[in-house]
C-alpha positions in Angstrom: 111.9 100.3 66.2 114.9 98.9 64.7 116.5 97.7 68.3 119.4 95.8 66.8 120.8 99.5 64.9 119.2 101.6 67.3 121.9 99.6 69.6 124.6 99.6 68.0 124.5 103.2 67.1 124.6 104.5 70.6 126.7 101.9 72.1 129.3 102.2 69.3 128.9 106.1 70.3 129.1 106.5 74.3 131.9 104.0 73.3 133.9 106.6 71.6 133.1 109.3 73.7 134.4 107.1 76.6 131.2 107.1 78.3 131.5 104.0 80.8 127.5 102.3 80.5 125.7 98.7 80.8 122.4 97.7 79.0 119.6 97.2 81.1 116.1 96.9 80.5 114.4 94.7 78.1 117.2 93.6 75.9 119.1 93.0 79.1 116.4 90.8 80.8 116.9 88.7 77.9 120.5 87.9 78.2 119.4 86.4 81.6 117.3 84.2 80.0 114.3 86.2 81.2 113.0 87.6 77.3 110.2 90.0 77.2 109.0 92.4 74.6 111.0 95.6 74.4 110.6 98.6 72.8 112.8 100.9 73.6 116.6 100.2 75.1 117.5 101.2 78.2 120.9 102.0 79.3 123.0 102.7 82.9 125.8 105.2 82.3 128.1 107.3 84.3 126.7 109.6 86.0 129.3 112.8 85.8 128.6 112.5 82.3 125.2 113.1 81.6 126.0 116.0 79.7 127.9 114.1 77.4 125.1 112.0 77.3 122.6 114.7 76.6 125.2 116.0 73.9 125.4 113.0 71.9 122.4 111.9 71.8 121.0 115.2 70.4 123.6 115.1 67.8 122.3 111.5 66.6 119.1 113.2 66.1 117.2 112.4 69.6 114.8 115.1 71.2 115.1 115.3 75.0 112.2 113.8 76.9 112.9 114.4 80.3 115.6 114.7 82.0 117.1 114.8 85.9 120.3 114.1 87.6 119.2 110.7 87.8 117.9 109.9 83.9 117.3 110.9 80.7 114.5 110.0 78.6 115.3 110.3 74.1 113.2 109.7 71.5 113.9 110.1 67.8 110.9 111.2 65.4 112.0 108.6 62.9 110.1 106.0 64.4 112.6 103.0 63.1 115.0 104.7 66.0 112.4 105.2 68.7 113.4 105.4 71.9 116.4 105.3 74.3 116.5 105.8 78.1 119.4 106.3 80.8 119.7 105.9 84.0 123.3 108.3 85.5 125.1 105.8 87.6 125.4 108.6 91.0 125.1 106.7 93.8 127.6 103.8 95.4 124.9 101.1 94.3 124.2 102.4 90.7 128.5 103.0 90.7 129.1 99.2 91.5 126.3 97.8 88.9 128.8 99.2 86.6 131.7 97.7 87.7 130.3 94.0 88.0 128.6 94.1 84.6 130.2 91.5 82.3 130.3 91.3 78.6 127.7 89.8 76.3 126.6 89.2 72.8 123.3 91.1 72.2 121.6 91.5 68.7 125.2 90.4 67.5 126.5 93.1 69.4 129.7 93.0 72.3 128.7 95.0 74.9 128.3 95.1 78.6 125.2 93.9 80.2 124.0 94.6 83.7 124.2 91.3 86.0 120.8 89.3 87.0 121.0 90.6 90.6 121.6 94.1 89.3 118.8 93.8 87.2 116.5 92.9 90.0 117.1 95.9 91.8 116.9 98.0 89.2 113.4 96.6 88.9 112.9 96.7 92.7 113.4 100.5 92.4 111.5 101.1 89.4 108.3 99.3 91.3 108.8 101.2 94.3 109.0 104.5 92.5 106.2 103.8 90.2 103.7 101.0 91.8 101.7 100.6 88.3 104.9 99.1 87.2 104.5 96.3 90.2 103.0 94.0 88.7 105.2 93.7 85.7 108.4 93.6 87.4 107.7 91.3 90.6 106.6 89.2 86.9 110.4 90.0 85.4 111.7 89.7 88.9 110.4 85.9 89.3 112.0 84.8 86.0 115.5 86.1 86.8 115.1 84.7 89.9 114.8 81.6 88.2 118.2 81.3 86.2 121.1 79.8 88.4 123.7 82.0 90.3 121.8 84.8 90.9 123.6 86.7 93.9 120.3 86.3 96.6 122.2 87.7 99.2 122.4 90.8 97.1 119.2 90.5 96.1 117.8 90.6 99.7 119.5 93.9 100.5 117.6 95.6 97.6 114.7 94.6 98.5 115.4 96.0 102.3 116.2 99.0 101.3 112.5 99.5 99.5 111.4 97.5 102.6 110.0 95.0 100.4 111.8 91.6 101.6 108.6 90.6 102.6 107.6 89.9 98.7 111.3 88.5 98.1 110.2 86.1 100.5 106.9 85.6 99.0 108.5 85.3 95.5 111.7 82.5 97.0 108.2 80.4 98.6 106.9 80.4 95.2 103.6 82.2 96.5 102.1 84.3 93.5 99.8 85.8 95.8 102.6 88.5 97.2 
């Protein structure tokens, strides 16, 4: 997948269409300092306009996946454009990630770019919704926790709301065991 056009493609288009969104996901993690391997790029976006979404990216040449209130799955059959995912921003949580995102250069691309704590509980979520995922995130999880200023009060309350603080604690201690 060709990440760095695949980005700037969309982006350059929810931008037009005046879709409000913030990379998350792989690229994002490594804006924080916390690089993994990607393949795919993953995007928050305004929930009331899903549609939009939907719209758009059909007409860059994206088959539907999946799709619910709450995301949308793409994938293009040219395999140099693989895949893009979306999360709709619905909820008051999801509403303020947007809002605090700040702007960063990505692939050589200005966009916005979900903050660390944001990040985390995007991850928090996506391990408590799908446990095989655990591992992987607790993994992400650790290294953003890492970098400096990382909002740990914010932090906490996500992982209350999973009732997970338990492992926050565990991870803060430095115990790998969780």
């Amino acid at each position: 997948m060709d990440l760095r056009n695949v980005l700037i493609e969309i982006h350059t288009a929810l931008d037009e269409e005046g879709v409000d969104h913030v990379l998350i996901g792989g690229l994002a993690l490594t804006v924080h300092g916390a690089a993994r391997a990607t393949i795919d790029v993953d995007f928050l976006a305004d929930g009331s306009r899903d549609g939009d979404v939907d719209t758009l990216m059909r007409a860059h040449g994206y088959d539907c996946l999946h799709r619910t209130e709450n995301l949308g799955n793409y994938l293009s059959q040219d395999r140099a454009r693989g895949r893009v995912d979306f999360l709709f921003a619905r909820r008051s949580y999801a509403l303020a990630m947007l809002q605090r995102a700040s702007t960063y250069t990505v692939l050589d691309q200005q966009l916005r770019v979900a903050d660390a704590a944001d990040m985390i509980g995007l991850k928090v979520q996506a391990s408590s919704s799908d446990p095989k995922r655990r591992s992987r995130d607790l993994a992400d999880i650790e290294r953003l926790l890492a970098r400096p200023g990382v909002d740990l009060d914010r932090v906490r309350e996500y992982f209350r709301l999973f009732e997970r603080e338990s492992e926050l604690d565990a991870l803060l201690a430095g115990d790998s065991r969780r």
